[in-house]
Backbone and ligand atoms as CSV (ligand in chain L), in Angstrom:
chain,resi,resn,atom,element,x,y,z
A,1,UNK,N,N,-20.203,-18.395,8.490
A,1,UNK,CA,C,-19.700,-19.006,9.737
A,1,UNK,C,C,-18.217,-18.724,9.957
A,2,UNK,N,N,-17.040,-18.149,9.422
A,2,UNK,CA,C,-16.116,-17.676,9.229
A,2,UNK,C,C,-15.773,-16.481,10.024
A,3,UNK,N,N,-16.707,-15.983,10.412
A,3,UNK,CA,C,-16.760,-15.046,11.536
A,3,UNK,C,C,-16.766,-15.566,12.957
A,4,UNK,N,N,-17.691,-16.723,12.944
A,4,UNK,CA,C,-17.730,-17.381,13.861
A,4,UNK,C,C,-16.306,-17.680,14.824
A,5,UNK,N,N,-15.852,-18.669,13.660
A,5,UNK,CA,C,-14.491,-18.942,14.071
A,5,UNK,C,C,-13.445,-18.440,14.604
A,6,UNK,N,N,-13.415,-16.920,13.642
A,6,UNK,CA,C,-12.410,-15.824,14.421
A,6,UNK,C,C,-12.950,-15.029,15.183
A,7,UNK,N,N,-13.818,-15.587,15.402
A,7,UNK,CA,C,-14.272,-14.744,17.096
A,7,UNK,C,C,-14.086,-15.473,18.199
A,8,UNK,N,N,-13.860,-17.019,17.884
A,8,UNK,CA,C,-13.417,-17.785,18.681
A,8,UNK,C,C,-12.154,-17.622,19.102
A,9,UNK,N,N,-11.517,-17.710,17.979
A,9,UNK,CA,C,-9.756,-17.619,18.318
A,9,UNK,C,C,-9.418,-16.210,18.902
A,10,UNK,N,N,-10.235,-15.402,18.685
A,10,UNK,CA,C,-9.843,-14.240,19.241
A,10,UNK,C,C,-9.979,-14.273,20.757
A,11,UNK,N,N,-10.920,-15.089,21.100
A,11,UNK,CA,C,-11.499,-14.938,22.641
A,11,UNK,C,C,-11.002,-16.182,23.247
A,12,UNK,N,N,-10.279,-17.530,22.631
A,12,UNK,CA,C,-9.426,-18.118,22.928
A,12,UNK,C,C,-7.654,-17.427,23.513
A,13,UNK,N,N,-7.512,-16.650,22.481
A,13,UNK,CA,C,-6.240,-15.952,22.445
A,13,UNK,C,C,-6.188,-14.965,23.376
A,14,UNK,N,N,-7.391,-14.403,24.159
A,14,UNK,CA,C,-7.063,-13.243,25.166
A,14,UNK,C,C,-7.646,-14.083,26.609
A,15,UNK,N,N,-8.216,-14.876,26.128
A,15,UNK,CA,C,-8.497,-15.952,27.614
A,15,UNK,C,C,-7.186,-16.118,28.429
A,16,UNK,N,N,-6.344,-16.964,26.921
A,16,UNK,CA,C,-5.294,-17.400,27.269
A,16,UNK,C,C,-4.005,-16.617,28.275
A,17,UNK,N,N,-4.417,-15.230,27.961
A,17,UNK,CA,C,-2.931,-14.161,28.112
A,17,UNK,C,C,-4.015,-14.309,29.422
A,18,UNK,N,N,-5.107,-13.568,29.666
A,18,UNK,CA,C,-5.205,-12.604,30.824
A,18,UNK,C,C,-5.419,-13.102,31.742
A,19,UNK,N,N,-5.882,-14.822,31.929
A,19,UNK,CA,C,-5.888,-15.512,33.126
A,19,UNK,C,C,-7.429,-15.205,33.943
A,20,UNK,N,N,-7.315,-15.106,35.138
A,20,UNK,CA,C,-8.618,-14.708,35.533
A,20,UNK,C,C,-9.030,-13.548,35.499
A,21,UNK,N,N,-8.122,-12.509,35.506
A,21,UNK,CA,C,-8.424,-11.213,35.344
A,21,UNK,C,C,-9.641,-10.872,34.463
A,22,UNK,N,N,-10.454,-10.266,34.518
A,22,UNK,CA,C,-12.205,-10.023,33.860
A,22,UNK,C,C,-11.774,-8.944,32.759
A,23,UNK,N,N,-11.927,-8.536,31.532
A,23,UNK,CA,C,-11.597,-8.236,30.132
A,23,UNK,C,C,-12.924,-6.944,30.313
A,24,UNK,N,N,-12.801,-5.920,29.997
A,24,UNK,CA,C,-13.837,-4.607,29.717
A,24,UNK,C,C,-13.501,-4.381,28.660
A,25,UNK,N,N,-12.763,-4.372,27.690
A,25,UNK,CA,C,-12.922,-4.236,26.416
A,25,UNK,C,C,-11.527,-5.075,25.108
A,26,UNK,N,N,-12.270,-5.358,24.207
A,26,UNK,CA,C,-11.219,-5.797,23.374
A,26,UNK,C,C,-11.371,-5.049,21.677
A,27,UNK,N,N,-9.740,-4.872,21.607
A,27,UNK,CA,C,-10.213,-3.625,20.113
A,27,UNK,C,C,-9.452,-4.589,19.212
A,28,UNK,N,N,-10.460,-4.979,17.726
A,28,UNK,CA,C,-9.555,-5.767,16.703
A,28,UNK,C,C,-9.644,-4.391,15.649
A,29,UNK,N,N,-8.432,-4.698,15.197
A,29,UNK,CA,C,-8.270,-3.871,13.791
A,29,UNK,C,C,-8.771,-5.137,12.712
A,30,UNK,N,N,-9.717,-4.617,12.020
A,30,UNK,CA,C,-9.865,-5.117,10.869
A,30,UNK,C,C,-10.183,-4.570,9.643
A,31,UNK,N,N,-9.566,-5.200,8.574
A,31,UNK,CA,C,-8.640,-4.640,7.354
A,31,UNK,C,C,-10.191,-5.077,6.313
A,32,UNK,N,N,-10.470,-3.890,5.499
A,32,UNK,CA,C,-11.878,-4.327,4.608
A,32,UNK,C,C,-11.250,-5.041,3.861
A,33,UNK,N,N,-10.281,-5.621,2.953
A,33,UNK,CA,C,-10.452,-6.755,2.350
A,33,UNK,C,C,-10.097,-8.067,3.035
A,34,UNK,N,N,-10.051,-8.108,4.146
A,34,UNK,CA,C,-9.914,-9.264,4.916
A,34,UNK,C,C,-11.431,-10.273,4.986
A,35,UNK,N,N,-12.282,-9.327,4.127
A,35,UNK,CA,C,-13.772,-10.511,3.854
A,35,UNK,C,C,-14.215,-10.480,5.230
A,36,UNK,N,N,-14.171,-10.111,6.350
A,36,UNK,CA,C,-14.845,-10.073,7.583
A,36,UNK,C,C,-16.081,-9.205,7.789
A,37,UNK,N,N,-17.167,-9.457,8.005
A,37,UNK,CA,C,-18.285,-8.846,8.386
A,37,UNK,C,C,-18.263,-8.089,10.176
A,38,UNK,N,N,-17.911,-7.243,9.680
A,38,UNK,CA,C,-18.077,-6.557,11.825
A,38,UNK,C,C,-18.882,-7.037,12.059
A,39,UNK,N,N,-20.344,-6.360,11.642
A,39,UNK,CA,C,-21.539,-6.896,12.184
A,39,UNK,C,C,-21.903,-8.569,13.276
A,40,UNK,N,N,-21.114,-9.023,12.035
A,40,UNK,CA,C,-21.195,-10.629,12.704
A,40,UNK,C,C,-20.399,-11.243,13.692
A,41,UNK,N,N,-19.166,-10.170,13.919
A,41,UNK,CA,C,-18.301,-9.868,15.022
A,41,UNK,C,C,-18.526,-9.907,16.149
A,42,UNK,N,N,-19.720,-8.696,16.068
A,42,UNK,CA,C,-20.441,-8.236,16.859
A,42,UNK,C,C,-21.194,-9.038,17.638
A,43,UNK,N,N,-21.699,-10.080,17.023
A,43,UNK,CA,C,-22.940,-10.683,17.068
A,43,UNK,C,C,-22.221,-12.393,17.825
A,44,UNK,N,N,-21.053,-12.866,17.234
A,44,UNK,CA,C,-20.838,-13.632,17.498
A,44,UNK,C,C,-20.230,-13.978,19.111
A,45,UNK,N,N,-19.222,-12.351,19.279
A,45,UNK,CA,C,-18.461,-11.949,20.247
A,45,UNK,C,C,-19.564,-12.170,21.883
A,46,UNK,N,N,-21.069,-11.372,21.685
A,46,UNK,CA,C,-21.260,-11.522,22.843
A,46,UNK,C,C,-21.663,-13.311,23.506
A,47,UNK,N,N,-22.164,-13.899,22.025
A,47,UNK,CA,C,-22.437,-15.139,22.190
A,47,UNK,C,C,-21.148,-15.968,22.977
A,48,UNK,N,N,-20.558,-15.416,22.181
A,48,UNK,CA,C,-19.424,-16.448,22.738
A,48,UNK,C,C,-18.517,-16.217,23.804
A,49,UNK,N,N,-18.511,-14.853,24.105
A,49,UNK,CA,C,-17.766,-14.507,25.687
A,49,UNK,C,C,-18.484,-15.238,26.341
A,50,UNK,N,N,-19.665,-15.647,26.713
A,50,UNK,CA,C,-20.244,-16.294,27.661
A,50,UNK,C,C,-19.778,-17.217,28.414
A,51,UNK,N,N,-19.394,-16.965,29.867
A,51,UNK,CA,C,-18.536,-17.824,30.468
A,51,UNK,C,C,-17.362,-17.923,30.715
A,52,UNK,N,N,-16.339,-16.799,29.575
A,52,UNK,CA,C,-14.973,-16.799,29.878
A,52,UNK,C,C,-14.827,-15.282,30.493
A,53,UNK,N,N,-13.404,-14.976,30.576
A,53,UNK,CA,C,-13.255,-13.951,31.821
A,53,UNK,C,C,-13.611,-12.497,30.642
A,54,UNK,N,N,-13.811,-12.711,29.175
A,54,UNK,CA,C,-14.602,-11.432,28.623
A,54,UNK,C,C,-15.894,-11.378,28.662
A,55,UNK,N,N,-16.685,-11.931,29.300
A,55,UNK,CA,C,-17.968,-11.964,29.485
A,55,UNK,C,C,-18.685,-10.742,29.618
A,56,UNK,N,N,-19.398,-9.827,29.251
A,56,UNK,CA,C,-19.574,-8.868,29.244
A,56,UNK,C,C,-19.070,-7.633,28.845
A,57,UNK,N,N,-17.606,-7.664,28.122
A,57,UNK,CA,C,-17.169,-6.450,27.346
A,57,UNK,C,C,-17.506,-6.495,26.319
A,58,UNK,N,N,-16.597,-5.058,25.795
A,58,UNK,CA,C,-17.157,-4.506,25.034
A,58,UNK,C,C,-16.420,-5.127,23.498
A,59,UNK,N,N,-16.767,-5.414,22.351
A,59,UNK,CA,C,-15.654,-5.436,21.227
A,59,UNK,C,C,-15.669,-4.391,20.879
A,60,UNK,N,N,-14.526,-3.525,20.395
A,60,UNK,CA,C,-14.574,-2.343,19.628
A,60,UNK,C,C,-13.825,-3.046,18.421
A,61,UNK,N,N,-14.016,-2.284,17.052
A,61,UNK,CA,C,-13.442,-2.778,15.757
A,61,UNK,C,C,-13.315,-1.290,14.901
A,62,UNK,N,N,-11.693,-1.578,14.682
A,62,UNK,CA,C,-11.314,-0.596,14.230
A,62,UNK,C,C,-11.237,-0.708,12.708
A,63,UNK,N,N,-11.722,-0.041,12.092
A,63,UNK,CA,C,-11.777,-0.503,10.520
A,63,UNK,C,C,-10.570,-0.032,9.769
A,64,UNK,N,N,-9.888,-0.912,9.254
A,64,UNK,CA,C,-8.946,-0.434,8.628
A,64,UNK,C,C,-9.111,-0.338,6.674
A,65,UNK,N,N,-8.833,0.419,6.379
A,65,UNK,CA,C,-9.475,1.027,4.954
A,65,UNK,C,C,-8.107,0.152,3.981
A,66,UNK,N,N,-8.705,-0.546,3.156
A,66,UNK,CA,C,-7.726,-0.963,1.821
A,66,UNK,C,C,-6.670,-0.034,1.023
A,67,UNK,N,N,-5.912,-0.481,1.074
A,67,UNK,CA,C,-4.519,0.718,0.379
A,67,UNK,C,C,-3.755,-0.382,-0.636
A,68,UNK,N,N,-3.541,0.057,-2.097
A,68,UNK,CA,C,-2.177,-0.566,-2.776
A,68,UNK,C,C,-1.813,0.461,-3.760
A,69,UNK,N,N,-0.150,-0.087,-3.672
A,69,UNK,CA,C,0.509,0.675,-4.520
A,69,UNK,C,C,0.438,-0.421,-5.898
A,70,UNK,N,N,0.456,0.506,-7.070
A,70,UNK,CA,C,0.350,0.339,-7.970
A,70,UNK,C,C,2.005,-0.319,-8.653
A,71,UNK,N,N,1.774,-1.339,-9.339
A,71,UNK,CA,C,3.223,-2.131,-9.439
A,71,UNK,C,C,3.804,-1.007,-10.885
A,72,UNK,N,N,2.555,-0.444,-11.867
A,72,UNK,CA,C,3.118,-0.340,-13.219
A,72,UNK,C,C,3.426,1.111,-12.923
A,73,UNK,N,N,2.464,2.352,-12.327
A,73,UNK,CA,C,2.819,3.811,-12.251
A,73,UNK,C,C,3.453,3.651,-11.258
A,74,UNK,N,N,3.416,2.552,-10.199
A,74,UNK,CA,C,3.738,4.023,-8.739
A,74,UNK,C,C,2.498,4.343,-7.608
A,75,UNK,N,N,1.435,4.507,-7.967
A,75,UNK,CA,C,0.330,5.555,-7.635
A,75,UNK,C,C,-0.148,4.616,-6.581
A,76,UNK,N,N,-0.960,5.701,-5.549
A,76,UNK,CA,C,-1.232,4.510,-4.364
A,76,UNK,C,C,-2.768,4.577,-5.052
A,77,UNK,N,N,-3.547,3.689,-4.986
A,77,UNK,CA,C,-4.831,3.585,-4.563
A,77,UNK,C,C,-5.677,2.873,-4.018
A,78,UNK,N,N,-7.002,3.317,-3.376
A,78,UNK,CA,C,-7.614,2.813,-2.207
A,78,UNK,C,C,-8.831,1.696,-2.531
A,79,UNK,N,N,-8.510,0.415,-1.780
A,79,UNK,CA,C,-9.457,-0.206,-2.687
A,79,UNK,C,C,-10.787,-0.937,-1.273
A,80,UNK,N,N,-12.116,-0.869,-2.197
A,80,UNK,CA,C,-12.660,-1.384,-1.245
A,80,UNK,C,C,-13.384,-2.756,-1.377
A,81,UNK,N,N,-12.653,-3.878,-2.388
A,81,UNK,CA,C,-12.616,-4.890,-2.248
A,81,UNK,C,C,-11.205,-5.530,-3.253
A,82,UNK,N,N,-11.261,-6.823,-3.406
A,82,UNK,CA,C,-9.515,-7.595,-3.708
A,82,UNK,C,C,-9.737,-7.138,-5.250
A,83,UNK,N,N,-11.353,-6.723,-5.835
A,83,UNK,CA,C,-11.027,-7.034,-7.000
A,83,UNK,C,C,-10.709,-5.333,-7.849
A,84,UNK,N,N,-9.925,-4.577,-8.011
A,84,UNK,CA,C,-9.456,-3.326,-8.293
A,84,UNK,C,C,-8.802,-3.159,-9.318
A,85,UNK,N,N,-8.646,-2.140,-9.989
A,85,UNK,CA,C,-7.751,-1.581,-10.927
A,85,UNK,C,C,-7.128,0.254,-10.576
A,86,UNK,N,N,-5.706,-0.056,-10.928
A,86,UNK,CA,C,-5.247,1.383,-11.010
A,86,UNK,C,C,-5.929,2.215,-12.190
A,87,UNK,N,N,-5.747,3.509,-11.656
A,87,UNK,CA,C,-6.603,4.776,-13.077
A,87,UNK,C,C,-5.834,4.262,-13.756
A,88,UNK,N,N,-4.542,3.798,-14.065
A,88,UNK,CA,C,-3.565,3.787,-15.219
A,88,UNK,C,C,-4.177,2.321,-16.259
A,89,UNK,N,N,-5.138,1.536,-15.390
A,89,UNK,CA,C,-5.913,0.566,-15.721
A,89,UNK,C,C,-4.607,-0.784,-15.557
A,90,UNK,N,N,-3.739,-0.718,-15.094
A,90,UNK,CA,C,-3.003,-1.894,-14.816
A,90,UNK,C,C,-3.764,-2.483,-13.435
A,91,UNK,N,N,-3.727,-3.956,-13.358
A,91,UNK,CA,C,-4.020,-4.605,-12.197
A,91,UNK,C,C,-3.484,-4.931,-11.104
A,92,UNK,N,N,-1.866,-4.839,-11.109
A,92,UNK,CA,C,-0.815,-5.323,-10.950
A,92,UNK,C,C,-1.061,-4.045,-9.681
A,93,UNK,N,N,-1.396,-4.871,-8.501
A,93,UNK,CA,C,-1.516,-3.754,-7.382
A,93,UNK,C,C,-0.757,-4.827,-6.110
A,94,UNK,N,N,0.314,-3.965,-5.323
A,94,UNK,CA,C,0.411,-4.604,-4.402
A,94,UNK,C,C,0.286,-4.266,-2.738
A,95,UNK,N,N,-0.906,-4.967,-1.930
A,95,UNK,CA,C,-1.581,-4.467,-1.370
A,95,UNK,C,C,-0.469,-4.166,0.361
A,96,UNK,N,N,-1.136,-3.101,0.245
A,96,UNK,CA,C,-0.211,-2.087,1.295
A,96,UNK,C,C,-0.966,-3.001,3.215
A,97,UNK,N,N,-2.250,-2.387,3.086
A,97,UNK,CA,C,-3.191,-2.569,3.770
A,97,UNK,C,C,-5.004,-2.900,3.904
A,98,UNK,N,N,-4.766,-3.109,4.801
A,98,UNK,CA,C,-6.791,-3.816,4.892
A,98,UNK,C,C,-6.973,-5.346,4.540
A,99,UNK,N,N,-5.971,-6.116,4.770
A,99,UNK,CA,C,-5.934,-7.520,4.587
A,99,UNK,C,C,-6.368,-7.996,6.328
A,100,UNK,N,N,-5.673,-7.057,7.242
A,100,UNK,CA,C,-5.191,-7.509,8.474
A,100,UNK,C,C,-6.718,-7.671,9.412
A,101,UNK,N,N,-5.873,-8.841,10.478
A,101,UNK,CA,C,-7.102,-9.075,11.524
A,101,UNK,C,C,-6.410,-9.226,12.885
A,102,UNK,N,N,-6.118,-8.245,13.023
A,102,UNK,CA,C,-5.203,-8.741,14.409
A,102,UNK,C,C,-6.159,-7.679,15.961
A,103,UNK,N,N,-5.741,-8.527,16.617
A,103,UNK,CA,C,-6.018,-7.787,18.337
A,103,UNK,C,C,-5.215,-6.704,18.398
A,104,UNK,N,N,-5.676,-5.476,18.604
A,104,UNK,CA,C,-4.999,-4.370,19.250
A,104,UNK,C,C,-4.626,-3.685,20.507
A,105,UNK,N,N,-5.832,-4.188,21.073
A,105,UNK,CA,C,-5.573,-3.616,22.321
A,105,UNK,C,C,-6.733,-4.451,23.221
A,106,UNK,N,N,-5.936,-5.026,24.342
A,106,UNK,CA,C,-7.449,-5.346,25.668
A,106,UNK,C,C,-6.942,-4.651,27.012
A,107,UNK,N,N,-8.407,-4.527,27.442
A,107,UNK,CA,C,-8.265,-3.542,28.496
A,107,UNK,C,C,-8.900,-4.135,29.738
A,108,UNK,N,N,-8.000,-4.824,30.675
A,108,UNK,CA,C,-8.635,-5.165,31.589
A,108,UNK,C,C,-9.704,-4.525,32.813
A,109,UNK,N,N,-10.103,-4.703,34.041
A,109,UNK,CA,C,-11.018,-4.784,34.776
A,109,UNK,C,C,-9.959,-4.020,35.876
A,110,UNK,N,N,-10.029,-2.946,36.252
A,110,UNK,CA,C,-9.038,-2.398,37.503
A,110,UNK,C,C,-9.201,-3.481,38.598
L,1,ZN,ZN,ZN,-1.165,2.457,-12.062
């Protein structure tokens, strides 16, 4: 249900800016260790535009891929969940990217 929620605030948060103007698409970047399911994004987004001025667009979701630099070598590496190790086998990673959940771009209705 965590998806739920930030699909709310998301469609709270662009209600808010665009006024009556009608919404054709909204793009979130989201970061794979941010624990978010697109799918359910997906799923939640059309449910819940219903009625506000995104009613019928589109969500696009931009996936953003996990990145940390390594605290003990240096070395970047790519992780595809929180729980990782550098080749050098230290843990000590500090994460660059793919945490994030933010709105990127909405595209209104000419
Ligand atoms: Zn390392």
């Amino acid at each position: 249900m965590h998806e739920m929620a930030i699909t709310e605030s998301v469609i709270t948060a662009v209600s808010e800016k665009v006024g009556e103007r009608r919404v054709q698409r909204v793009s979130l970047a989201v970061g794979r260790l941010s624990g978010v399911v697109a799918e359910s994004l997906y799923f939640y987004f059309d449910l819940a535009t219903e009625g506000t001025p995104l009613e019928g667009s589109k969500l696009e979701i931009i996936d953003i891929p996990g990145r940390a630099r390594c605290r003990s070598c240096g070395a970047e590496v790519e992780l595809e969940d929180m729980i990782a190790l550098c080749t050098c086998g230290s843990a000590d990673l500090e994460i660059l990217s793919g945490e994030e959940l933010t709105i990127k771009e909405v595209e209104l209705e000419a």
